[in-house]
C-alpha positions in Angstrom: 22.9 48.1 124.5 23.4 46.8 127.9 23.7 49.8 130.5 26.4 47.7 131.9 28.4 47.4 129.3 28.0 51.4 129.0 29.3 51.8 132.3 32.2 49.8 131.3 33.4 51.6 128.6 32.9 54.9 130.4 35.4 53.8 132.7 38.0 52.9 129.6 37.6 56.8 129.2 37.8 58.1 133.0 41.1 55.6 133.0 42.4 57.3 130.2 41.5 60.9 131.8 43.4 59.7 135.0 46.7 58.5 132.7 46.4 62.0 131.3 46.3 64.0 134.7 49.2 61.5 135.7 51.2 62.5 133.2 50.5 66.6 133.4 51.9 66.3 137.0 55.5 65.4 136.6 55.2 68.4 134.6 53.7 70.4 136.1 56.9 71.3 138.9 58.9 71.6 135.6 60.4 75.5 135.2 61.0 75.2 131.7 60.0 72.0 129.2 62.5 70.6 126.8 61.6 70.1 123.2 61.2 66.2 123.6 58.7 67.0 126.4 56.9 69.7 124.4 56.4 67.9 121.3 55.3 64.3 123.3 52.6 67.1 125.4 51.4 68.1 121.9 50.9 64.6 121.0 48.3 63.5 124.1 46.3 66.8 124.1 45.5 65.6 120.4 44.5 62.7 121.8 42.5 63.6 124.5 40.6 66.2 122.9 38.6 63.3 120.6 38.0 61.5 123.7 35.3 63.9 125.1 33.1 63.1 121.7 33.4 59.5 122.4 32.7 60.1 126.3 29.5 61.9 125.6 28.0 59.7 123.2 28.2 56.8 126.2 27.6 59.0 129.0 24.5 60.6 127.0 23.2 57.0 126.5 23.8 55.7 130.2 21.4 58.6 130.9 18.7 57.6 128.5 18.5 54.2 129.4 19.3 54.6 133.6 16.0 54.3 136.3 17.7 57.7 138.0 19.3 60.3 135.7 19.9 62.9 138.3 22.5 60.2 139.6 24.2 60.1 136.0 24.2 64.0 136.0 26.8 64.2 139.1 28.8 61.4 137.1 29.1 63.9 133.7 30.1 67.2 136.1 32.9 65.1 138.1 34.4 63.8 134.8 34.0 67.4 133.0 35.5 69.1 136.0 38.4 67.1 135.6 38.5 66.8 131.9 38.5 70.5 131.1 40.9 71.6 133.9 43.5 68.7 132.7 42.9 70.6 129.2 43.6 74.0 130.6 46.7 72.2 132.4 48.3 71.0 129.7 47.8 74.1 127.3 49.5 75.8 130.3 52.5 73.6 130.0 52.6 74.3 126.2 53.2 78.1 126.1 55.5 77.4 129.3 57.4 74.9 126.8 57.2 77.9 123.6 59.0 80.4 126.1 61.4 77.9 126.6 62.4 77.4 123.2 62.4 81.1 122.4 59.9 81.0 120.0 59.1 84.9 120.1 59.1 88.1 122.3 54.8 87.5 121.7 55.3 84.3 124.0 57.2 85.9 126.7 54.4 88.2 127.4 51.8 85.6 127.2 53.4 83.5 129.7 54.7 86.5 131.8 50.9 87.1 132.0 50.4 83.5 132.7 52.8 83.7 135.7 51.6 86.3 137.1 48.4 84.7 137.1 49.9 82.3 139.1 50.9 84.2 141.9 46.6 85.5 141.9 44.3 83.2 143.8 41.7 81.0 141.9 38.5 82.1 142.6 35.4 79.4 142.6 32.6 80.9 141.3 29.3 79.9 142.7 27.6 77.0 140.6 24.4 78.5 138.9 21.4 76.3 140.1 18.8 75.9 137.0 15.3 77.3 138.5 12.0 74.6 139.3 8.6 75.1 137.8 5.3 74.1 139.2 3.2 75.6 137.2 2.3 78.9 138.9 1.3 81.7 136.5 3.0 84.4 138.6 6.7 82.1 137.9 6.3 81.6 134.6 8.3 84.5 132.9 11.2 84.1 135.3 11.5 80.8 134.3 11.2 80.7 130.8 13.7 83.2 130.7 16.4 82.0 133.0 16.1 78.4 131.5 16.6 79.6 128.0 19.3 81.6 128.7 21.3 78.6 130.0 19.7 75.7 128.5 17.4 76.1 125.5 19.5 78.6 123.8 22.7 76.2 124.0 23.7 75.6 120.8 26.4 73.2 121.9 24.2 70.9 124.1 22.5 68.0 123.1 18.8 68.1 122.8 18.9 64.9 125.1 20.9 66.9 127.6 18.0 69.6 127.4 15.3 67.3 128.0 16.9 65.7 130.9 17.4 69.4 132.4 13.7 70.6 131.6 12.4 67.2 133.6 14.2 67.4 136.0 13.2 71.6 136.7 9.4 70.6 136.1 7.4 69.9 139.3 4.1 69.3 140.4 1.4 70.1 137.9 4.1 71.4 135.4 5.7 68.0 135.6 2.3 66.2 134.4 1.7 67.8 130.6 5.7 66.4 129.4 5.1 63.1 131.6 3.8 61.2 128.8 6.6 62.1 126.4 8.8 59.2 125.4 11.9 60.3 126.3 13.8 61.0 123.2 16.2 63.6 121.5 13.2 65.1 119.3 10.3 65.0 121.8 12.9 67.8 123.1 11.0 70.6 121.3 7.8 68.9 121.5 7.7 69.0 124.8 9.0 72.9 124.8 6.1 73.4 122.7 3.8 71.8 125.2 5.1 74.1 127.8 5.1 77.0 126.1 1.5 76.7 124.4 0.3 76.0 128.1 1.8 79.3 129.9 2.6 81.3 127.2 -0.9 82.9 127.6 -0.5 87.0 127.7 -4.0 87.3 129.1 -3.8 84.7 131.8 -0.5 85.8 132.9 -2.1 89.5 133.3 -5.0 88.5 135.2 -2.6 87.1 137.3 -0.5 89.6 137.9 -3.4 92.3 138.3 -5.0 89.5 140.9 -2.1 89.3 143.0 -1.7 93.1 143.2 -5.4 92.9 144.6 -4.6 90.2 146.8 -1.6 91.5 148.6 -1.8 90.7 152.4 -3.2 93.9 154.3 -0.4 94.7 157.1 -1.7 94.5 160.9 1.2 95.7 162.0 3.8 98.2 161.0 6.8 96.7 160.8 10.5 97.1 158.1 9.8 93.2 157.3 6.7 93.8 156.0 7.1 97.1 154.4 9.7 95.3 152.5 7.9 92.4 151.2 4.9 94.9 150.0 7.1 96.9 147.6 8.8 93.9 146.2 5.4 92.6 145.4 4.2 95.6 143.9 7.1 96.4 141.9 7.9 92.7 141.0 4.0 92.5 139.6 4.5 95.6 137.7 7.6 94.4 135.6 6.0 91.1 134.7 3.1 93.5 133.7 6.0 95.8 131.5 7.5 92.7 130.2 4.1 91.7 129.1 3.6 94.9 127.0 1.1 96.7 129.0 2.3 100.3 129.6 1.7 100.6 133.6 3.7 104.2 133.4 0.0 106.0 134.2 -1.6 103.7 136.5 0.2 105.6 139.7 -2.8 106.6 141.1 -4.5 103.3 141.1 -1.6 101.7 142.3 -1.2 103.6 145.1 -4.5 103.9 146.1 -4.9 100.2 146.4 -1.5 99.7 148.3 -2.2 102.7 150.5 -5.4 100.7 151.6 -3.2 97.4 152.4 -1.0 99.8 154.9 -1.5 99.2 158.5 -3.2 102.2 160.2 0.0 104.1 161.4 2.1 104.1 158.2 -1.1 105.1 156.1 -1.4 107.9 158.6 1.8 109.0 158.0 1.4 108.6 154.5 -1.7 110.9 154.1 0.6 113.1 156.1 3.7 113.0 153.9 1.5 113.3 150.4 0.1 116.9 151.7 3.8 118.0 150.9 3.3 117.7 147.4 1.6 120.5 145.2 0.8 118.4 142.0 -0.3 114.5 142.9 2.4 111.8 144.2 3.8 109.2 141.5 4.4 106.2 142.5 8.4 106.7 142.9 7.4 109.1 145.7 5.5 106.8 147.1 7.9 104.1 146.8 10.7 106.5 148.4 8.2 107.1 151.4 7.8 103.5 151.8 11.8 102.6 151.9 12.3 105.3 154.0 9.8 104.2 156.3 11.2 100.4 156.4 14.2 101.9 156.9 13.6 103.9 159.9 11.1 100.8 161.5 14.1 98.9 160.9 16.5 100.9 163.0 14.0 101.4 165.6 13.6 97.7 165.8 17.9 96.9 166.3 17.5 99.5 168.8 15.1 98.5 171.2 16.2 94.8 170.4 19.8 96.0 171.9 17.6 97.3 175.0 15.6 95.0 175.6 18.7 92.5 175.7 20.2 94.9 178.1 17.1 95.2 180.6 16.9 91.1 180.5 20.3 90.7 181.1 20.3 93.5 184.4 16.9 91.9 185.4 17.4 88.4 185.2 16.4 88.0 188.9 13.0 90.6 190.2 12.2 91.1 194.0 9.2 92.7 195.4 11.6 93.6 198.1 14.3 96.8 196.0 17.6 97.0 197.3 18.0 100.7 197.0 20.9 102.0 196.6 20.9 106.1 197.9 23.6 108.6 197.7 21.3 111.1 199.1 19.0 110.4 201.8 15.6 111.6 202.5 14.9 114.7 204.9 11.4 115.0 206.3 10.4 118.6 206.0 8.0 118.9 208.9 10.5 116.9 211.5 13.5 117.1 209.6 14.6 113.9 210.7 15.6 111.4 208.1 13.1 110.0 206.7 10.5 111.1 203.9 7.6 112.9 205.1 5.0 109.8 203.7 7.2 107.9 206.5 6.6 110.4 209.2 4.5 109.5 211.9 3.9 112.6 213.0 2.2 113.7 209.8 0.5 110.5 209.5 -0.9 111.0 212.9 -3.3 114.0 211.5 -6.1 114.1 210.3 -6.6 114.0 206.2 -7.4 117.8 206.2 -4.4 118.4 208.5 -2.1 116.6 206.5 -3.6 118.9 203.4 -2.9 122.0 205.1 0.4 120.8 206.3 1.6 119.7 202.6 0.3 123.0 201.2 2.1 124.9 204.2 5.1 123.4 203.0 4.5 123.9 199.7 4.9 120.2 198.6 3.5 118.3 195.7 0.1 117.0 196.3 0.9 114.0 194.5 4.6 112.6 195.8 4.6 114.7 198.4 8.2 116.3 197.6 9.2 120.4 196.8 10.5 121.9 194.1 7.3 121.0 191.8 3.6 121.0 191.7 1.0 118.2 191.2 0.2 119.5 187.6 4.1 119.0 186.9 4.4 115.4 188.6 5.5 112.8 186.3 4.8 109.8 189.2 1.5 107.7 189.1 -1.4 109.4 190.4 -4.0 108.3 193.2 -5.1 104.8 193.1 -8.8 105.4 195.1 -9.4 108.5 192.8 -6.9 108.7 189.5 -6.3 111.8 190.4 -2.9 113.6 191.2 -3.5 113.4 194.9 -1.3 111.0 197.4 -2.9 108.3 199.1 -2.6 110.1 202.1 -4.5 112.8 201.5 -7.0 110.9 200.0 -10.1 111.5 202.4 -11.5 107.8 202.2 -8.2 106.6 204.0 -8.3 106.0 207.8 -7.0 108.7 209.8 -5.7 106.1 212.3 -1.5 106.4 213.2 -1.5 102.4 212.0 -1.5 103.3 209.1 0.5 100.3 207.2 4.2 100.7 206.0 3.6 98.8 203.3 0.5 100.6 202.2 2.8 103.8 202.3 5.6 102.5 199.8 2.8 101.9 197.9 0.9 104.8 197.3 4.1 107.4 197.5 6.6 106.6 194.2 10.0 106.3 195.0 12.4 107.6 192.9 15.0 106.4 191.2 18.4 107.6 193.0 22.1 107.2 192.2 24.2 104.4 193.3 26.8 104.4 195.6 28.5 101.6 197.5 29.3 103.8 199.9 25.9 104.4 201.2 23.8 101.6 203.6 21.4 99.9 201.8 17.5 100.4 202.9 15.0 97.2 202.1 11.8 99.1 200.7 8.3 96.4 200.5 6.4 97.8 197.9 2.8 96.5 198.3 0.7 96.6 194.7 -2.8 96.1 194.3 -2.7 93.9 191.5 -5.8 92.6 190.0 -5.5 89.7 187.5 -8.7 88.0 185.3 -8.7 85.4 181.8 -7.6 86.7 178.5 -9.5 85.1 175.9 -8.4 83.6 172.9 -9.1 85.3 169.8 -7.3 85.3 166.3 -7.4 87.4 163.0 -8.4 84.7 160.8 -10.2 86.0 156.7 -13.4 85.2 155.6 -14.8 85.5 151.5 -17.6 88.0 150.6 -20.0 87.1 148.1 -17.8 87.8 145.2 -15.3 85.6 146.9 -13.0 88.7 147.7 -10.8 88.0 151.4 -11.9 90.3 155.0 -9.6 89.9 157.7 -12.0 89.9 161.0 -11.6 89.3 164.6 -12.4 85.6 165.8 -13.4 84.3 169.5 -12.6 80.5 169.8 -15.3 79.2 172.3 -15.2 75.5 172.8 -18.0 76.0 175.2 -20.2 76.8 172.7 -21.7 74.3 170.5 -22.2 76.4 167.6 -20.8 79.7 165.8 -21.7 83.2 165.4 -21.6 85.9 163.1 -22.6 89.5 164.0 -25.5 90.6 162.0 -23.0 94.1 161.1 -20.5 91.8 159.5 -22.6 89.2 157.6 -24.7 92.7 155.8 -21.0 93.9 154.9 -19.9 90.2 153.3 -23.3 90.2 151.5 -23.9 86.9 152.6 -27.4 85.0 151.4 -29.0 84.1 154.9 -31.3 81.4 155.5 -34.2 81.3 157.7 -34.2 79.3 160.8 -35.7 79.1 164.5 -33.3 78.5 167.5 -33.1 78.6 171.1 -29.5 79.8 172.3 -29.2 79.1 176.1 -26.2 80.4 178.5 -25.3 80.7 181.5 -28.0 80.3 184.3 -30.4 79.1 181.7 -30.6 82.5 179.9 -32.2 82.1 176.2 -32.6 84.1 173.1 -34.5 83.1 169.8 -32.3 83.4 166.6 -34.2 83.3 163.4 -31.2 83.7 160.2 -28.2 81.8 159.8 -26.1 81.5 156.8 -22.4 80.1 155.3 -19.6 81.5 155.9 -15.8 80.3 154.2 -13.0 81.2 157.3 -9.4 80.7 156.0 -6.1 80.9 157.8 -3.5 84.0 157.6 -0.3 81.6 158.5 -1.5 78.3 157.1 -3.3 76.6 153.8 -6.4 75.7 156.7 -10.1 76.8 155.2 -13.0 75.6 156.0 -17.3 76.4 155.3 -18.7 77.0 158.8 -22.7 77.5 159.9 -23.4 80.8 161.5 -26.0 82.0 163.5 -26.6 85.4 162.8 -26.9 87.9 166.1 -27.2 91.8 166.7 -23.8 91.5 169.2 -21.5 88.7 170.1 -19.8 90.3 173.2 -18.3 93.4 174.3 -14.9 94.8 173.5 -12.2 92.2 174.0 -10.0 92.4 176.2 -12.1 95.0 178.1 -8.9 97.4 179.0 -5.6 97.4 177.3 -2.6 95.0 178.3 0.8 95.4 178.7 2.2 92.7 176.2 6.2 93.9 176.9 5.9 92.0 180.0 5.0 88.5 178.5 8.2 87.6 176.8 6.8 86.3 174.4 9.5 84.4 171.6 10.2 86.3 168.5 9.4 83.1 166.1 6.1 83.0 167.3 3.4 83.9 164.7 0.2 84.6 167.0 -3.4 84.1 165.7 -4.0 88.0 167.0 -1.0 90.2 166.9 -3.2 92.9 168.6 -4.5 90.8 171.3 -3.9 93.1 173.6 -5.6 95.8 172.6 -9.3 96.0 173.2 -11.3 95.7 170.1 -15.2 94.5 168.9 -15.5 90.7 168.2 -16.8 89.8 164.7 -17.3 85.9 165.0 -17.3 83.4 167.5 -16.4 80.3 166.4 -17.8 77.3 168.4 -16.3 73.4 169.6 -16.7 72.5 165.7 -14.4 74.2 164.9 -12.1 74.6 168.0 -11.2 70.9 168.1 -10.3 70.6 164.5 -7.9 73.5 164.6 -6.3 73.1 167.8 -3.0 71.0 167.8 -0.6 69.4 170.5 1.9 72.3 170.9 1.5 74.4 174.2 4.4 77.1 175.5 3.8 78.3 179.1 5.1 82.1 179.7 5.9 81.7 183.3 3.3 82.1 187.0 0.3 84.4 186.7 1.3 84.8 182.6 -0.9 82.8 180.0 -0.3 80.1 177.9 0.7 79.8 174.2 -1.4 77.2 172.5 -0.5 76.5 168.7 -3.1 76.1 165.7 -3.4 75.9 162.6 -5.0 79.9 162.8 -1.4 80.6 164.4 -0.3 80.8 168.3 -3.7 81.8 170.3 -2.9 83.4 173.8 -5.3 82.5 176.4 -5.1 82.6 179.8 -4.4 84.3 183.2 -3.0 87.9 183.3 -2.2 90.4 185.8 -3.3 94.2 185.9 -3.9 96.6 187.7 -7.0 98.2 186.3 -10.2 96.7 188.0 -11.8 94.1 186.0 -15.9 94.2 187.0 -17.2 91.9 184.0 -17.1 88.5 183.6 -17.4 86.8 179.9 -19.2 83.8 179.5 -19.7 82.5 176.2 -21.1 78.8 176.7 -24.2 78.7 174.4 -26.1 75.1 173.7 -28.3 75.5 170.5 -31.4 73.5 170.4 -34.2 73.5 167.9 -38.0 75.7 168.7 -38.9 74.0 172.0 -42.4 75.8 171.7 -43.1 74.0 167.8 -41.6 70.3 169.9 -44.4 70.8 172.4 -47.4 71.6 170.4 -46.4 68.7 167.9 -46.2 66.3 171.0 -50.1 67.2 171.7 -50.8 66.9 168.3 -49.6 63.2 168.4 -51.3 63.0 171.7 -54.6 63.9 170.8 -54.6 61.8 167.5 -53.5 58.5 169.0 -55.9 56.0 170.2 -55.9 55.4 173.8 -55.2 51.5 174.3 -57.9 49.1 175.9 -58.0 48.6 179.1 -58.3 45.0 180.3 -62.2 44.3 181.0 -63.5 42.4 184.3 -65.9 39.7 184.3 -68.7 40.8 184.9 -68.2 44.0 181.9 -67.4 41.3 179.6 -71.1 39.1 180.1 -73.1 42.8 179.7 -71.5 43.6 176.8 -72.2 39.9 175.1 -75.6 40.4 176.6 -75.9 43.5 174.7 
């Protein structure tokens, strides 16, 4: 039949609906129904009930023969919604009308419960969204049993009405093995079948589930986020493995040493710790309990120091070099007593470096701030910049003994600290002078590479687009087990520096925050670079946004480089996105490894090494020479043109 001739009789049927609703509200405001009114209200509920069998023979065949049945489905829910609450309406109105009539004391409690239900609010419970397939083995289970709980196992739905809800749940890959199903009330089950037979398989399902216990991300980091996810991936494994029928009640052991070696280094520390309490071996609900707790506590910790940190930005939105110190007790020297702190006296600065020592031991001051009341070994304030030692600047014997000794220079090497405030007191401008030293933080990333057996490493990564090939260190490629390939090469650097490299082999590098892998050529070498970076940064100063996933979440600590990965690689991950963190700070750049940071930094540690990683790869330039002589020596040296006078001896000849 014509689909628009469908559509016209479904809207006889939605007409009909409307006359009905019409109807129920001029009764609705009625306190009591008379007995005319009651009988006539009997009369169209009759009616109306048969008109829903009618309705869902059309409605089901509009959906059969329609281009978009998802469109059809919202059709059938707007004209149930309203069918079955006119229905409820009206049956309403009827025991209304039977306590009117006095038809029993059995009524009057029925509708006195029915008006008191009126007076509750109606509640809208949340609609239940059926679940999608694609056609991952790890889904499977929750989806077979969601979907038959609401759908297969209806007894009162169509098997037309099924299929049309298993389509339109399938996606992907599960979508293709029912896609060539006419679609018919009996290819319902056939199509079931199809699914079932297909992922219904008990031993790929627990390969599956054992593999992705395996292949549970190893944490870099400690954090409650990430504790989190860990346990629901253990535990959520383990119940598809119970549901399955294997009996994982005795595998504590196993399960915990293999999660234990996925913990970040901290909260494994703290596990090995918290195991020693036990006198007969942890199961794994104590080791579950430890790991709660700990997410717990990492999560508190985390609300609190975000709380402080959004105090401290919004007290510090705008940093001087010049401090506006406030004092409500002011400094008295004790060798003038004039006021002023000694490190500001210019009579003490005015002696000589062993003076000043015997003066500030006279005095019995701290050798290191210069104040009483403690001792050097005591003093919390930062120790001697020329020596690291708890010794003030002052008394420091490489310093000039000269009275111009700088102001500046002073604030600097004597700590300030921190004093009340009060408005009441004048305020004193203090330049405090740093030696800051600042060099380039390389960009590195945590990116995995596959051993022989195709099982994941998470290693440390230098991205070099000066370099025009990539590296493995020899350490690394013995642990992956990789097959290596001879080869002769000539690596050159800076200032024309070479080294020979004779193995090379193929490595598989994959991303930790994206779907990006990729086979790279590696040079094998002893040692890559040193430690990177080469002294530990101070990454609570770099603001850097919380949404951010970087490539190396522990760039900042110095650590051993495992691969360097050349231009061949750099290009093809790189993309458009840059985020600058503000003067002196480095920049964000985005790939498809994560966010690289890269760029210059400010310390104050002195920096004496330069890195320099440009490296152009040619072939033996010792086996190009000797086969250019060989060439040389074989060809035949061309004729040279002959005079005259050559030409009539040789014919005389």
């Amino acid at each position: 039949m014509d689909i628009k001739i469908l559509i016209k009789k479904r809207a006889s049927f939605k007409a009909k609906l409307t006359q009905f609703k019409n109807y129920l509200s001029g009764l609705e405001n009625l306190k009591k129904l008379s007995t005319i009114q009651h009988n006539e209200l009997t009369i169209r509920l009759d009616k109306i009930l048969e008109l829903y069998v009618e309705f869902d023979n059309i409605q089901s065949e509009i959906e059969i023969n329609c281009d978009i049945p998802e469109d059809q489905f919202e059709e059938r829910e707007v004209y149930e919604a309203q069918y079955f609450g006119s229905i409820a309406l009206a049956k309403e109105l009827l025991v209304r009308g039977d306590d009117s009539a006095g038809t029993g004391d059995c009524f009057n409690s029925v509708t006195g419960s029915c008006r008191a239900h009126e007076s509750a609010p109606k509640l809208n419970l949340p609609t239940i969204h059926l679940p999608t397939f694609t056609g991952q083995y790890h889904d499977w289970l929750e989806f077979h049993d969601t979907f038959c709980s609401l759908i297969h196992n209806n007894k009162s739905m169509p098997n037309i009405n099924k299929f049309h809800y298993l389509r339109a749940a399938l996606k992907d890959s599960a979508a293709v093995i029912i896609r060539s199903l006419e679609f018919s009330s009996d290819n319902y089950e056939v199509a079931w079948d199809l699914l079932c037979d297909r992922f219904s398989n008990k031993r790929l399902l627990v390969n599956n589930h054992i593999q992705a216990l395996f292949n549970i991300e190893p944490l870099v980091k400690e954090s409650a986020k990430s504790l989190r996810h860990l346990i629901d991936m253990v535990n959520k494994n383990l119940r598809a493995l119970n549901t399955l029928g294997l009996q994982t009640e005795h595998w504590d052991m196993l399960i915990i040493h293999i999660i234990s070696n996925k913990l970040d280094s901290v909260t494994n520390r703290e596990w090995e710790t918290h195991r020693c309490k036990f006198k007969e071996l942890p199961s794994l609900d104590n080791f579950n309990a430890f790991l709660r707790h700990r997410s717990d506590l990492l999560e508190t910790l985390e609300t609190t120091n975000t709380k402080r940190k959004q105090g401290e930005v919004s007290n510090n939105r705008h940093k001087s070099l010049v401090v506006n110190s406030h004092s409500s007790k002011s400094f008295i020297c004790p060798l003038c007593q004039n006021n002023h702190a000694i490190y500001n006296c210019s009579k003490f600065k005015s002696f000589s470096v062993e003076a000043r020592l015997q003066k500030a031991k006279l005095l019995k001051l701290c050798l290191n701030c210069l104040r009483q009341g403690h001792t050097s070994n005591s003093c919390r304030l930062r120790v001697c910049r020329f020596c690291n030692r708890s010794l003030n600047s002052l008394l420091h014997k490489c310093i000039n003994n000269s009275s111009s000794f700088s102001e500046n220079q002073t604030a600097s090497s004597s700590n300030i600290e921190n004093t009340n405030v009060s408005n009441k007191e004048s305020h004193v401008a203090l330049s405090a002078v740093q030696n800051v030293k600042s060099f380039v933080l390389l960009s590195t990333a945590l990116i995995q590479v596959e051993d022989v057996a195709g099982n994941k490493h998470t290693i440390r990564a230098l991205l070099d687009n000066g370099s025009t090939s990539s590296f493995i260190t020899k350490e690394l490629c013995t642990k992956l087990k990789l097959p290596i390939t001879s080869t002769s090469l000539l690596v050159e650097g800076l200032n024309s520096q070479s080294s020979r490299l004779t193995m090379c082999c193929d490595v598989v590098i994959s991303s930790r925050t994206s779907k990006y892998k990729k086979n790279i050529n590696c040079f094998v070498i002893p040692n890559i670079t040193r430690i990177i970076p080469t002294t530990r940064i101070d990454h609570t100063l770099l603001n850097i946004p919380q949404d951010i996933i970087l490539a190396d979440p522990t760039y900042y600590d110095p650590a051993k480089v495992d691969m360097l990965l050349g231009a061949d690689v750099f290009w093809q991950v790189l993309c458009p996105n840059n985020i600058f963190l503000g003067k002196n700070k480095p920049t964000l750049s985005k790939t498809k490894l994560g966010w690289l940071i890269s760029g210059l930094i400010q310390t104050q540690h002195n920096i004496n090494t330069v890195h320099c990683n440009h490296t152009i790869t040619s072939h033996d330039i010792q086996l190009q020479n000797q086969l250019t002589k060989f060439f040389e020596l074989e060809t035949v040296p061309p004729c040279e043109p002959m005079s005259k006078r050559s030409w009539i001896a040789s014919r005389a000849l």
